[in-house]
C-alpha positions in Angstrom: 21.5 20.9 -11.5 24.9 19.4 -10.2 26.0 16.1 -11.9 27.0 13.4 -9.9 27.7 10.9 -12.6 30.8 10.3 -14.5 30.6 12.8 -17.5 31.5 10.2 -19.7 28.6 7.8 -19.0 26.8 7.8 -22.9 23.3 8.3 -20.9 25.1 12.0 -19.2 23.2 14.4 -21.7 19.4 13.0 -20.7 20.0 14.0 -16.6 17.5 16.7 -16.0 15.4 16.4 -18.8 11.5 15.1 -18.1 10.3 12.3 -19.3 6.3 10.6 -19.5 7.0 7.0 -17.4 4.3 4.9 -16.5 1.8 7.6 -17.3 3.3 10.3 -15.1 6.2 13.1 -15.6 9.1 12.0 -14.1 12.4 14.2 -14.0 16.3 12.2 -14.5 17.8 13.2 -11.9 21.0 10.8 -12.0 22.5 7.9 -14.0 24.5 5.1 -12.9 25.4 1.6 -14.5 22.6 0.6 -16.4 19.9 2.8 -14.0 18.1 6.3 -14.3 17.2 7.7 -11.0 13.6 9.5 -11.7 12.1 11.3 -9.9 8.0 12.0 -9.8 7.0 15.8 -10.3 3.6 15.5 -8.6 5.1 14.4 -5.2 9.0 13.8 -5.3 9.2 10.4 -5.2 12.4 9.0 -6.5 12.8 5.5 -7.6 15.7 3.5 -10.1 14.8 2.9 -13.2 16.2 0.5 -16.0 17.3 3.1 -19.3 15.6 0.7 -21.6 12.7 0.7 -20.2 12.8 4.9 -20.0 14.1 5.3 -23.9 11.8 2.4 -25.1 14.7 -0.4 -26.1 13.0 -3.3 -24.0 
């Protein structure tokens, strides 16, 4: 998977890992600022996501 972040964002090593979100799988694909870019497995819909709410630090 090609990165397209800055390498030294401290959210770099999570990108193509999948992750359960709102009861779904959900792949990161990106991250940028304070934003994941998931997207869904079933259908391949991508949408930004805050990182707290992804790693659980609300």
């Amino acid at each position: 998977m090609r990165r397209i972040t800055n390498p030294k964002h401290p959210n770099v090593h999570q990108i193509g890992t999948d992750v359960l979100h709102e009861g779904e799988w959900h792949r990161i694909t990106d991250v940028g600022g304070s934003y994941f870019t998931l997207v869904r497995l079933r259908d391949g819909y991508g949408r930004n996501v805050r990182i707290n709410e992804v790693n659980g630090r609300r």
